[in-house]
C-alpha positions in Angstrom: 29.4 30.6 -3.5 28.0 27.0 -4.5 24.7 26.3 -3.5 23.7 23.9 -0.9 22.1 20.9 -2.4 19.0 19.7 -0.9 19.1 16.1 -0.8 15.6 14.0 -0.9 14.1 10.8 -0.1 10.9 9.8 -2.2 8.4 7.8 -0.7 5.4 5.4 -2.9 4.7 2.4 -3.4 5.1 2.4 -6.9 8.0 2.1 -8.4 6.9 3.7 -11.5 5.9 7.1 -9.7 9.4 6.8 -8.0 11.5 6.7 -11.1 9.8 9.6 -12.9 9.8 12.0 -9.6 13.3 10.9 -9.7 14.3 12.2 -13.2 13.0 15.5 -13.1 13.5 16.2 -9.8 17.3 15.4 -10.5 16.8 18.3 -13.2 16.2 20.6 -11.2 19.1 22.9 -10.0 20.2 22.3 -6.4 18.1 19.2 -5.7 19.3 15.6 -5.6 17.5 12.6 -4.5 19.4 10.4 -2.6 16.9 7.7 -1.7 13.7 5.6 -2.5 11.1 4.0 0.2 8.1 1.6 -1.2 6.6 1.5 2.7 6.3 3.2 5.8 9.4 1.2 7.0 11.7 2.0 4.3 10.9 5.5 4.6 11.7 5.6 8.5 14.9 3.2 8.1 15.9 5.7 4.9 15.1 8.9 6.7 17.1 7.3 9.8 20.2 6.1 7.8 20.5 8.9 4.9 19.3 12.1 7.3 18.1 13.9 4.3 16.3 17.2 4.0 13.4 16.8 2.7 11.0 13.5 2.4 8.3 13.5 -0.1 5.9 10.9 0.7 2.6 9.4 -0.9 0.3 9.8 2.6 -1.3 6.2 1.6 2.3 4.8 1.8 1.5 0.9 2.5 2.7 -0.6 6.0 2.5 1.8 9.0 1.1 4.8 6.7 1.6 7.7 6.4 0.8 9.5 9.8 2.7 7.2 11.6 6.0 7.4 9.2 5.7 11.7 10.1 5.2 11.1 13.7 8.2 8.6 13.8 10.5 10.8 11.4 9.5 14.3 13.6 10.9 12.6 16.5 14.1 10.4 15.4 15.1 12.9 12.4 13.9 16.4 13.4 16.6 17.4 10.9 14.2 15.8 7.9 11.3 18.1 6.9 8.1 15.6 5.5 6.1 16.8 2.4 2.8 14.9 2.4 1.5 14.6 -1.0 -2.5 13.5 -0.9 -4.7 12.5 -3.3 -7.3 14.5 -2.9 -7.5 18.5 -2.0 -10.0 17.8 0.7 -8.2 14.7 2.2 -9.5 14.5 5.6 -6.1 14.1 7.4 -4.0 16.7 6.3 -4.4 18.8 9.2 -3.7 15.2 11.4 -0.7 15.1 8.9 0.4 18.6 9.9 0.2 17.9 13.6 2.1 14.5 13.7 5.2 16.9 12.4 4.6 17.4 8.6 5.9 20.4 7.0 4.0 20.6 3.9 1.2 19.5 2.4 0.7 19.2 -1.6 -1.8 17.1 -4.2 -0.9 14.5 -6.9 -2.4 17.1 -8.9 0.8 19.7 -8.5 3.0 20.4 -11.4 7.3 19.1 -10.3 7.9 23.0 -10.3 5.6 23.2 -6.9 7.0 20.4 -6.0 10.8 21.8 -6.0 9.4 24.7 -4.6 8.0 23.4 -1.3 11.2 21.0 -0.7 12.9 24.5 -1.1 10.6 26.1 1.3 10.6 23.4 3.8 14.2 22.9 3.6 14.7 26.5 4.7 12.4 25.4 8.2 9.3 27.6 7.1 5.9 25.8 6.0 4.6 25.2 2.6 0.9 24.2 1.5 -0.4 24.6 -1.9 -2.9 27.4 -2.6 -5.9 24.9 -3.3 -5.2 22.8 0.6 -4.8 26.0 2.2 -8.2 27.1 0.6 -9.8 24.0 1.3 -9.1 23.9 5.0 -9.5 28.0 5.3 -13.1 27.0 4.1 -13.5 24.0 6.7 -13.3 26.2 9.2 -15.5 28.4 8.7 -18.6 27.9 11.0 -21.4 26.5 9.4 -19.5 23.5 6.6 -19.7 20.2 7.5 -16.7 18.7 9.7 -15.3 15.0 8.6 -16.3 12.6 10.3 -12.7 11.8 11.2 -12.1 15.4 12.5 -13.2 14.1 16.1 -10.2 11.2 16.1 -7.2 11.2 18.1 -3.9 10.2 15.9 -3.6 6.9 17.4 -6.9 6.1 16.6 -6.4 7.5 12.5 -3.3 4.9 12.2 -5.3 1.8 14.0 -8.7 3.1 11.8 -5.7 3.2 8.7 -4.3 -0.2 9.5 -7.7 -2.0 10.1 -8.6 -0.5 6.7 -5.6 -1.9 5.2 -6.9 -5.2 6.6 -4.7 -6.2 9.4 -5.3 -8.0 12.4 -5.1 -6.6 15.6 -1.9 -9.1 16.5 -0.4 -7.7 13.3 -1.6 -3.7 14.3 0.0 -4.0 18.1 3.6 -5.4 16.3 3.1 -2.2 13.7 2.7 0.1 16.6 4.2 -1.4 19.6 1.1 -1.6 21.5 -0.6 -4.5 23.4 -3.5 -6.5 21.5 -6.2 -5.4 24.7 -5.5 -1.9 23.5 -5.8 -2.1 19.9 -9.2 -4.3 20.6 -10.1 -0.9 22.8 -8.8 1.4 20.2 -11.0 -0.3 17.6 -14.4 -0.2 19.7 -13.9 3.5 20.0 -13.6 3.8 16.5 -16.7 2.2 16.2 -18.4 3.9 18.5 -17.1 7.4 17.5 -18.3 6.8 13.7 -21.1 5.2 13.9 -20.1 1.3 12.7 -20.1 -2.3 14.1 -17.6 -3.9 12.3 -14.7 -3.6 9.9 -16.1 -3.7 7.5 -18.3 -0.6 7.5 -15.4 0.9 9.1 -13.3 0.2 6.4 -16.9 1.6 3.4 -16.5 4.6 5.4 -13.3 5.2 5.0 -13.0 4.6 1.4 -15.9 6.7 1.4 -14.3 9.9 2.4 -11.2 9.4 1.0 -9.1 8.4 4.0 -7.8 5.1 2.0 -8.1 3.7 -1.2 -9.2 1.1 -3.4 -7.3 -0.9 -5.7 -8.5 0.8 -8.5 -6.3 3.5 -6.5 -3.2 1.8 -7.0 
């Protein structure tokens, strides 16, 4: 019996990344990618339009980010499993990432192998974090380490804290997220109240910081 292929969408902003996860992902046995996205948009009009399954997405995907895109994919495409690839193996969002709908969790670190792997695993319906995440948030539970910051946020309040980062207004935030300006405004004060900052510019240090955005040198 042929096997099913699993059919992909790749999601980051640079086209560079895209192309080259794109080659060898092609090379590998019963995967095919059938799609690119460079923002949150694409991804969500991609995932919408191609119904693949599996999405492998940057989780600092420019426009409405990365939480969003899951949240909006979990509920439209419930068909589509999301793979969240991170920088860093002690992002500070990946269990955020996990509840807006991901199903996987990896690092820019992993070899292509893991990466077939978990859009196998995922494909299947089951769950797949790499051994060093799964460590690293064993270990943040644990009573005594110090919790993020960004551990006492609601998700709304992680994509307006992502978006103000990113340097949008609050106009351009409420069209992102279909909400009213007044609540964005309210949205924002509690994000500075909650960590400690009077402007957005702290807010903004702070998140660079601890790794919940990055800096051009980033790119």
């Amino acid at each position: 019996m042929k096997q099913k292929q699993i059919r992909i969408v790749l999601a980051d902003h640079q086209e560079l990344v895209r192309c080259g996860l794109r080659r060898l992902l092609d090379d590998v046995a019963g995967l095919y990618v059938i799609g690119e996205a460079a923002t949150g948009d694409e991804v969500v009009a991609q995932t919408r339009d191609l119904k693949p399954d599996v999405v492998v997405m940057d989780a600092r995907i420019p426009g409405i980010g990365g939480l969003e895109v899951t949240r909006r994919i979990a509920r439209a495409v419930p068909v589509t499993a999301v793979v969240v690839v991170t920088r860093h193996v002690d992002d500070p969002l990946q269990s955020q990432y996990l509840e807006a709908g991901a199903s996987g969790c990896l690092t820019k670190h992993c070899t292509i192998e893991e990466i077939a792997d978990a859009a196998r695993v995922v494909a299947r319906g089951e769950r797949y974090l790499s051994a060093d995440i799964a460590r690293q948030m064993a270990l943040s539970m644990l009573p005594g380490n110090e919790q993020s910051p960004f551990d006492r946020l609601s998700g709304r309040e992680v994509q307006v804290l992502m978006l103000v980062a990113q340097g949008h207004t609050v106009h351009a935030i409420s069209e992102r997220l279909c909400l009213s300006s007044k609540t964005v405004s309210t949205y924002r004060y509690r994000l500075f109240d909650k960590l400690g900052v009077g402007n957005d510019v702290e807010l903004t240090r702070l998140a660079i910081r601890h790794g919940v955005v990055g800096t051009a040198m980033d790119a």
